[in-house]
Wavefront OBJ file of the C-alpha trace (Angstrom):
o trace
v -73.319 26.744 -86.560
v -70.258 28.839 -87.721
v -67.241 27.787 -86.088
v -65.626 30.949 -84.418
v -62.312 29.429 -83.116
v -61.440 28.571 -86.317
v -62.777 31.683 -88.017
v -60.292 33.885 -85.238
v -57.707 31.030 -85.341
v -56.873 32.375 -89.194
v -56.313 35.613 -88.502
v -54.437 35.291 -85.198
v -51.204 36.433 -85.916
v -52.179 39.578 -87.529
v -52.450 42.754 -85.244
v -52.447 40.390 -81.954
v -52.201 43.383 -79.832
v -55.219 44.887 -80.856
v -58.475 45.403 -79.596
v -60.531 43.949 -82.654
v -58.463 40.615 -81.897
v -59.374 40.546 -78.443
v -63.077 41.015 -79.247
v -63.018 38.418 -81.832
v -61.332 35.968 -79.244
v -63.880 36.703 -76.717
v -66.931 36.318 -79.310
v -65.322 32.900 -80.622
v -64.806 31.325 -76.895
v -68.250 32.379 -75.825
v -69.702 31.248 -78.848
v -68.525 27.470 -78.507
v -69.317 27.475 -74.557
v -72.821 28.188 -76.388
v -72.601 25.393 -78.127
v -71.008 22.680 -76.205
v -73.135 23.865 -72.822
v -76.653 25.768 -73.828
v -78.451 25.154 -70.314
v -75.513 27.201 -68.969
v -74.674 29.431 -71.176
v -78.747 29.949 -71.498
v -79.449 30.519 -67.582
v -77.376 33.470 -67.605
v -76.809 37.221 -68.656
v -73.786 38.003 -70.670
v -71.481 40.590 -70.360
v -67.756 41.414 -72.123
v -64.670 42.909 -69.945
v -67.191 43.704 -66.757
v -65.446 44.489 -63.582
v -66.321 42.507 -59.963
v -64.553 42.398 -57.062
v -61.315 41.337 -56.266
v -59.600 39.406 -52.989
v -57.151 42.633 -52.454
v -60.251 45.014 -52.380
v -60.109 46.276 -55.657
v -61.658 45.086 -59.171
v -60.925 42.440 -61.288
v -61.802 42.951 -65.233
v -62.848 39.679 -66.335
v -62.652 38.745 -70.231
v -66.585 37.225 -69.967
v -68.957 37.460 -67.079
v -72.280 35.108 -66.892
v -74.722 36.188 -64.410
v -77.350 33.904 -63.430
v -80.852 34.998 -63.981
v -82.287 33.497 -61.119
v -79.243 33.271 -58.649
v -76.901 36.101 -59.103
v -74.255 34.063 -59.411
v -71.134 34.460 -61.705
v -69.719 32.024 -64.032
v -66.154 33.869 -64.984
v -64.144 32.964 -68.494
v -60.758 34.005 -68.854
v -59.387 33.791 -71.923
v -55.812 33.637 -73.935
v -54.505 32.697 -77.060
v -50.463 32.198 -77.536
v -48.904 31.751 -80.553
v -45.344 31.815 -80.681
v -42.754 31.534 -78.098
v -44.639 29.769 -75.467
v -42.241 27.190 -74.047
v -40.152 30.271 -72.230
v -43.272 31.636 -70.934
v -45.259 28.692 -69.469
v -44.250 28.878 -65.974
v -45.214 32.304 -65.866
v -48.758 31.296 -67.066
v -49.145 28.835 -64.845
v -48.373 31.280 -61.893
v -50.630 33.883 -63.296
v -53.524 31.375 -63.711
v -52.851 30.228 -59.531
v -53.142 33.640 -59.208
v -55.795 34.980 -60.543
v -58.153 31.668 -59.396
v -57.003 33.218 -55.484
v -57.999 36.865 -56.309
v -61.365 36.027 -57.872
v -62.241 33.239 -55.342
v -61.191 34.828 -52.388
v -63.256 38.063 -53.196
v -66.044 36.388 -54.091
v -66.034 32.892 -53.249
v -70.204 33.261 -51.942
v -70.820 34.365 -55.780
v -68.934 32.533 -57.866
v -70.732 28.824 -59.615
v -67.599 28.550 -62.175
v -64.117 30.003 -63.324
v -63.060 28.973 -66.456
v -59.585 29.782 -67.750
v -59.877 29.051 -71.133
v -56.358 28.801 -73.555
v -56.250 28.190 -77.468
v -52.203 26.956 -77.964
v -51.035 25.489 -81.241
v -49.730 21.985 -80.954
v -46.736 23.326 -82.630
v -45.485 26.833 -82.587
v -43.072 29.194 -83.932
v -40.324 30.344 -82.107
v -39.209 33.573 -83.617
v -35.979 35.793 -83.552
v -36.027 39.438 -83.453
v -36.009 40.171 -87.370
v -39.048 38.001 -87.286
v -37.767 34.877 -88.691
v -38.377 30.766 -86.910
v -35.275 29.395 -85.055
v -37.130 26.811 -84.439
v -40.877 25.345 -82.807
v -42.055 24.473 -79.603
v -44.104 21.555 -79.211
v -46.816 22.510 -77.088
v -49.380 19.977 -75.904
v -46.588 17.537 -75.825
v -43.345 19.125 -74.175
v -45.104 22.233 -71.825
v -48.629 21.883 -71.529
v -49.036 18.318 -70.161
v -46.156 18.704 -67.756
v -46.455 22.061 -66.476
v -50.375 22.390 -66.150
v -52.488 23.914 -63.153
v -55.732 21.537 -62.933
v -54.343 19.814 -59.833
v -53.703 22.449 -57.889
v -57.139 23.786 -58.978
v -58.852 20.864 -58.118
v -57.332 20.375 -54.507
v -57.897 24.320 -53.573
v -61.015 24.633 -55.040
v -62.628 21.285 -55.718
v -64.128 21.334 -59.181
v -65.464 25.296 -59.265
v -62.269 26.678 -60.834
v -60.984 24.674 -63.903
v -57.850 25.243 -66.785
v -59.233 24.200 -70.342
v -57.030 23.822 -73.086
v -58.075 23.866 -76.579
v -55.425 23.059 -79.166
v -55.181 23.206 -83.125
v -52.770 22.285 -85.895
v -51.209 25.203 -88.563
v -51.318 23.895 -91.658
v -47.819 23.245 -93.391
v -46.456 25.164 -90.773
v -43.010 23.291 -91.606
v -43.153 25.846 -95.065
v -43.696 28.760 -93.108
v -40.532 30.558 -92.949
v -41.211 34.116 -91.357
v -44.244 36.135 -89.235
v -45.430 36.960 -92.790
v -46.275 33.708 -93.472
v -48.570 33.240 -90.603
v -50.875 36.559 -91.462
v -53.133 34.452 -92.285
v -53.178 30.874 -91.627
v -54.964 27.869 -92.484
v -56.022 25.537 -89.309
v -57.767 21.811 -88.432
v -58.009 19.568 -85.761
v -59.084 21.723 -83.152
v -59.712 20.300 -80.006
v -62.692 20.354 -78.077
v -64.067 22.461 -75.812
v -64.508 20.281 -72.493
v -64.768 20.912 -68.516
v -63.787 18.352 -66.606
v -66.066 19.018 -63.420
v -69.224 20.218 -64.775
v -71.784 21.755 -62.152
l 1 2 3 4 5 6 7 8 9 10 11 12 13 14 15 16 17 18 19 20 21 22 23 24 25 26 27 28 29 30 31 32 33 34 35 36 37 38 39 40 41 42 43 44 45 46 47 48 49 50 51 52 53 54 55 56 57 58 59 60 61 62 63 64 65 66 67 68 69 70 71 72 73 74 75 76 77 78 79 80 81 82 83 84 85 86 87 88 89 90 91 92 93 94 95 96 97 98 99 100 101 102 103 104 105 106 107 108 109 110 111 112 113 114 115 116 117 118 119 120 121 122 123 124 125 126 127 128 129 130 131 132 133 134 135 136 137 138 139 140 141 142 143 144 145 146 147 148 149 150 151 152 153 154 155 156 157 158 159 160 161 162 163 164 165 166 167 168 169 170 171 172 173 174 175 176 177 178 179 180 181 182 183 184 185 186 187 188 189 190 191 192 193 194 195 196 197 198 199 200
């Protein structure tokens, strides 16, 4: 089977704002939950950017929404996919990710079988200045990621049913990259595996 992370991964720092990149990053995440969890991902009816309710009354538009055949259940996937600049941002990720676990959960805790927030970081990533040149690279897995993560504070509010996964990749020679330019595209390997710690 094609490998879709990998596929996106090449072309991630070309028009990230866009809505053909978000599609593609949705397509790529839900095709490798297909792969590394088929009685899951087969139980259920897919859906892309599908709105369901939220703890403050409102609606919540979820990146991928499983509904369970049977059930009726949801299994939620929330997806991102930084690039550059990640270190200054990471607190502000982790609060968003607290966050949004409490408004799905608390508006429909009696639904919900599993929320996955699902990340794709490089290992090592740019940091660049305004005219679009690297000052320098955060390393990502090693210096943020493993200190500042959320999976505790999952686990103790919601005991297993609301999980952070992290996939992570190499850039290829990204030490001869000089400018945004030179990532549009890039060359990838060693990407991480899919993997949920509490699987239901």
């Amino acid at each position: 089977m094609k490998n879709l992370i990998k596929e996106f991964l090449k072309k991630t720092f070309i028009n990230i704002r866009s809505a053909d990149r978000t599609k593609e990053l949705h397509d790529s995440i839900l095709s490798e939950f297909k792969k590394q969890y088929p009685k899951y991902f087969e139980k259920c009816d897919w859906y892309f950017e599908k709105n369901i309710s939220d703890a403050y009354g409102g609606k919540f538009k979820v990146d991928i929404l499983g509904i369970n055949k049977i059930t009726k259940k949801y299994i939620v996937i929330l997806c991102k996919c930084n690039n550059s600049n990640i270190g200054k941002n990471i607190y502000n990720s982790a609060n968003t990710t607290i966050g949004e676990a409490a408004r799905l959960m608390y508006g429909n805790d009696k639904k919900i079988e599993k929320v996955l927030f699902i990340s794709i970081f490089p290992r090592k990533a740019p940091l660049f200045k305004q005219d679009g040149s690297i000052r320098g690279f955060d390393l990502v897995e090693e210096n943020y990621k493993n200190r500042i993560n959320t999976s505790d504070i999952l686990y103790e509010q919601y005991k297993g049913v609301v999980e952070e996964i992290n996939i992570y990749y190499n850039i290829k020679v990204i030490d001869n990259k000089i400018n945004k330019k030179d990532f549009q595209p890039i060359d990838v390997n060693e990407i991480s595996e899919m993997r949920m710690l509490y699987e239901y």
